[in-house]
C-alpha positions in Angstrom: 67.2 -29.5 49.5 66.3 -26.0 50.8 68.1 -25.2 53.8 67.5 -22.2 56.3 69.3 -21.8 59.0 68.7 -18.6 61.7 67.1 -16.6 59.2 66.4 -13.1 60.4 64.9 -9.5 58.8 65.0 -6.2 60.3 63.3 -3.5 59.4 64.9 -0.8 62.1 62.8 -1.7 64.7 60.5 -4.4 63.5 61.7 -7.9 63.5 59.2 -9.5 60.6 61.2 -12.6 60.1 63.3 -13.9 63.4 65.5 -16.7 63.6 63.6 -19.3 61.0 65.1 -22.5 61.0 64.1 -24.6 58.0 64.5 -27.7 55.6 62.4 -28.1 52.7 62.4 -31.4 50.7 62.8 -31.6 47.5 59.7 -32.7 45.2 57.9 -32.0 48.3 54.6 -29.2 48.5 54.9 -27.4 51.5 51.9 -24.5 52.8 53.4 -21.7 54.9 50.3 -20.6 57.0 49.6 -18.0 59.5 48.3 -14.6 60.2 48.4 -11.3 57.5 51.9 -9.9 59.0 53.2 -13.1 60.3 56.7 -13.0 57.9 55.2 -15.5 54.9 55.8 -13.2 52.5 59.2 -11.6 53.3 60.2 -15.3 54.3 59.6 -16.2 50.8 61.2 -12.7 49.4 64.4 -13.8 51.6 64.5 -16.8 49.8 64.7 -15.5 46.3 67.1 -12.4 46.9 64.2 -9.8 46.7 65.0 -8.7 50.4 68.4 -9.3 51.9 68.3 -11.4 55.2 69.6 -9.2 57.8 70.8 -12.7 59.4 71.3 -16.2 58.4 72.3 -18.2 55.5 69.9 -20.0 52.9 71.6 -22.9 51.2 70.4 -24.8 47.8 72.0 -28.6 47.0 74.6 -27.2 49.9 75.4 -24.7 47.8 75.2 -20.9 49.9 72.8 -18.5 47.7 72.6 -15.5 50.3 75.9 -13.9 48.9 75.2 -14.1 45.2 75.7 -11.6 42.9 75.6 -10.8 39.4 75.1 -13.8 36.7 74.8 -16.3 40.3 72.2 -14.3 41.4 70.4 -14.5 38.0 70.6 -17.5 37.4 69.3 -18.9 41.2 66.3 -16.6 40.4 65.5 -18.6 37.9 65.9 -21.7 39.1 63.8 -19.9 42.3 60.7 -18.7 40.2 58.5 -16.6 42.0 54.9 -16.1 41.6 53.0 -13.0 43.4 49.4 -12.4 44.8 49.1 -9.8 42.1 50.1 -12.0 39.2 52.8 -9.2 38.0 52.2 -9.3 34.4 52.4 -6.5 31.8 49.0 -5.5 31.0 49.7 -4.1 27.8 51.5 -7.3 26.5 49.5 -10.2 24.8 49.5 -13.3 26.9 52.8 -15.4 25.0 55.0 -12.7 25.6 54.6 -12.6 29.5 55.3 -16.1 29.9 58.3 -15.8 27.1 59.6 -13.3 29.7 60.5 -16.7 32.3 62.6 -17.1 29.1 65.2 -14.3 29.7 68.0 -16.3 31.1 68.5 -17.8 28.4 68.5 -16.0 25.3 70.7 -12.9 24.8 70.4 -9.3 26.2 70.1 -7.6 22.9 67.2 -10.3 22.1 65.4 -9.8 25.1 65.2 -6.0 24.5 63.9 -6.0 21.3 61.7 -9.4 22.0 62.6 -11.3 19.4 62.1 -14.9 20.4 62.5 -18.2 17.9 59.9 -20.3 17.0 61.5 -23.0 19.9 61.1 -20.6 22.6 57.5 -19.6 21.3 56.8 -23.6 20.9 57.6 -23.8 25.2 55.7 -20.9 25.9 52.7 -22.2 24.0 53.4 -25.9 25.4 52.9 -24.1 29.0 50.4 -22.4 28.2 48.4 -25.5 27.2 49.2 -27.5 29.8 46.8 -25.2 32.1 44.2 -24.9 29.2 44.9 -21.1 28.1 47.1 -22.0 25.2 43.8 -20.6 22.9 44.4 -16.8 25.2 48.0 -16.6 23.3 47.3 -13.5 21.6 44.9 -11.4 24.2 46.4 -9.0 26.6 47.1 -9.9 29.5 44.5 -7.3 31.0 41.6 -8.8 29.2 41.8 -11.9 30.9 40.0 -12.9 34.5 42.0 -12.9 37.6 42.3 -16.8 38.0 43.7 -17.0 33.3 46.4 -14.4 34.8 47.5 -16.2 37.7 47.7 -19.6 35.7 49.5 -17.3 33.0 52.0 -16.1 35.8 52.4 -20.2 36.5 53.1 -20.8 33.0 55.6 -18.4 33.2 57.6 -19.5 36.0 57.6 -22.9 34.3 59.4 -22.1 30.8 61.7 -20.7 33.4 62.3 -24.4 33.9 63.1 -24.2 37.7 63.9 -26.5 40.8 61.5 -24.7 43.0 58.5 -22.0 42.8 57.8 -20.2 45.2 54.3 -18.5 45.4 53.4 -15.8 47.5 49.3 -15.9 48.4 49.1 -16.8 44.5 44.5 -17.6 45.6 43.9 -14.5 48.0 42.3 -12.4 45.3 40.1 -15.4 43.4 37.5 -16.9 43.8 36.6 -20.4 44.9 36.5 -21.9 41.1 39.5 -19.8 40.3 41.2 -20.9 43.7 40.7 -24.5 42.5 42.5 -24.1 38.9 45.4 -22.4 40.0 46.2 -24.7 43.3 45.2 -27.7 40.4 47.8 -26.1 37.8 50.4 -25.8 40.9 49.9 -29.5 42.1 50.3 -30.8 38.4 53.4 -28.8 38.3 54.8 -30.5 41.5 53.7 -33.8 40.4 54.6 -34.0 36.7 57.5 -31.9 37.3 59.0 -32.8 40.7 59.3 -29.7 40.9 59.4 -28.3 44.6 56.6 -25.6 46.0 56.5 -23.4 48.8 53.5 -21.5 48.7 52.0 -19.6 51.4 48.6 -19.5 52.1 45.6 -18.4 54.0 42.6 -20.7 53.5 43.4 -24.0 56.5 41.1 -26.3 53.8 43.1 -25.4 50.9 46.3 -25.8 52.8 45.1 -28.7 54.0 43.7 -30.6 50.6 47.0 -29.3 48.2 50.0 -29.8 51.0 52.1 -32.8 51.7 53.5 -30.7 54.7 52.4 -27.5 56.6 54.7 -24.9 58.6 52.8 -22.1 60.3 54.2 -18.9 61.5 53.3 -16.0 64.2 55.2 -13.0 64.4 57.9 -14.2 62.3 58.9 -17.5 63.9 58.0 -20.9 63.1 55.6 -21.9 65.5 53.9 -25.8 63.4 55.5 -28.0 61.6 54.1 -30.9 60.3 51.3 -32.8 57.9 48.1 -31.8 57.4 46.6 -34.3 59.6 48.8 -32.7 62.6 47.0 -29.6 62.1 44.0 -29.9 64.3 41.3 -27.0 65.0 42.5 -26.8 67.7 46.2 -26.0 67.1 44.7 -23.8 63.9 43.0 -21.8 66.9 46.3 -21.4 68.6 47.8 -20.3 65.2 45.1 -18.0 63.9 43.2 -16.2 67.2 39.8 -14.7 66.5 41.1 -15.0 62.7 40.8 -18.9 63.0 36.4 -19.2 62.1 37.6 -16.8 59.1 40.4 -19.4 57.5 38.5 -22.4 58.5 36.7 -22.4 55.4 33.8 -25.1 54.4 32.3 -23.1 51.2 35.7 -24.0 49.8 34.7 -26.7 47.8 33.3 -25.8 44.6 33.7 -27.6 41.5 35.8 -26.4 38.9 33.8 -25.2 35.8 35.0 -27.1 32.5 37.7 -25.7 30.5 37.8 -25.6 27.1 39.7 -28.0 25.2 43.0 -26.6 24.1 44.4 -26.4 20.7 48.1 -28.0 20.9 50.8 -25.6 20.4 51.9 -26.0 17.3 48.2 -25.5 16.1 48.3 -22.0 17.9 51.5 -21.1 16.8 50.2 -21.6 13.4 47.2 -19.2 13.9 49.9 -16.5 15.8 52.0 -16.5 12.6 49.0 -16.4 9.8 
């Protein structure tokens, strides 16, 4: 379980998250909604160690994660993968080799460096791959593909990464509605296949609303909802949201995913890589 208790961030001034409060199930998929500037994102930044909590503990299993350091601190960030709006790939590196790098913890430093992965590690990252349809994309750059392939490359790589929670910040706010659909798909299967535990944060109320088993909205950086999506009325989305609410209320949403092509399996790929 993911436990917050009286988690706060300062910046000088500015308080963008204040006193959160929080317990996250595990296995569960739970949407953090609210406003641009609410606290979602440094909320989620807090909780893998990108930005110090200026208050308040985080605890994992029990186990406190707000003081670690070094090889602790490494190894909760990958058990914590993170995935980001802006996909942060390498542009310049072909597709395998961004999702072999959710392999660094566990091969050696002087491997890493050079990228010299074995043929077990390249199996994983291919198995990922294939799992959301892009296995057949191995060997393209990374900036050759469309914004919705990189996000579900960015999945694949926090999943070799084999972790106990993902946490993805606005991973749909640049796609669009097809896109929006295969991604929050790929993230779903991942919870549900997996067990793995999601807390993504989002801005679309009918995405939120079709993808979550639980929803916790925030306004200037405290928790303000919590609950199922079924609790979430308009009307409390109107209390949530302001003059933002006819804007995240979405009913265009639901456009069909366009068919994907049929993958190759991995070791088919892996063949082609090495010819």
């Amino acid at each position: 379980m993911l436990q917050l208790k009286n988690v706060t961030r300062r910046y000088n001034d500015k308080v963008a998250v204040s006193g959160v409060d929080l317990e996250i199930e595990p296995g569960s998929f739970v949407g953090i909604i609210g406003r641009s500037g609410a606290g979602k994102s440094t909320l989620l930044r807090m909780i893998n160690r990108l930005v110090e909590p200026s208050e308040g503990t985080i605890h994992w299993d029990g186990r406190d994660v707000t003081g670690l350091k070094g090889s602790g601190l490494r190894d909760w960030r990958a058990q914590c993968a993170m995935i980001f709006q802006h996909f942060n790939l390498v542009d310049r590196l072909d597709v395998l080799t961004n999702v072999l790098m959710g392999r660094l913890n566990y091969v050696s430093t002087p491997k890493s460096l050079l990228r010299i992965w074995s043929d077990e590690e390249r199996l994983i990252a291919l198995s990922a791959l294939q799992q959301f349809d892009i296995a057949h994309l191995a060997a393209h750059r990374a900036d050759e593909l469309s914004g919705g392939q990189q996000q579900r490359v960015a999945i694949a790589r926090a999943l070799v990464q084999q972790p106990r929670i993902i946490l993805a910040d606005e991973p749909i706010a640049s796609l669009d509605p097809r896109n929006t659909r295969s991604v929050m798909d790929a993230l779903r299967r991942i919870n549900r296949e997996y067990g793995i535990t999601v807390l993504c944060n989002l801005h679309s109320l009918d995405i939120a609303r079709s993808y979550c088993d639980r929803l916790v909205g925030m306004s200037a950086g405290k928790i303000v909802f919590r609950g199922t999506p079924s609790m979430l009325t308009d009307m409390a989305s109107r209390d949530l949201y302001g003059m933002e609410a006819d804007d995240v209320i979405d009913t265009d949403e639901q456009a069909e995913t366009m068919p994907m092509p049929v993958p190759q399996s991995a070791e088919a790929v892996l063949r082609q890589l090495s010819a």
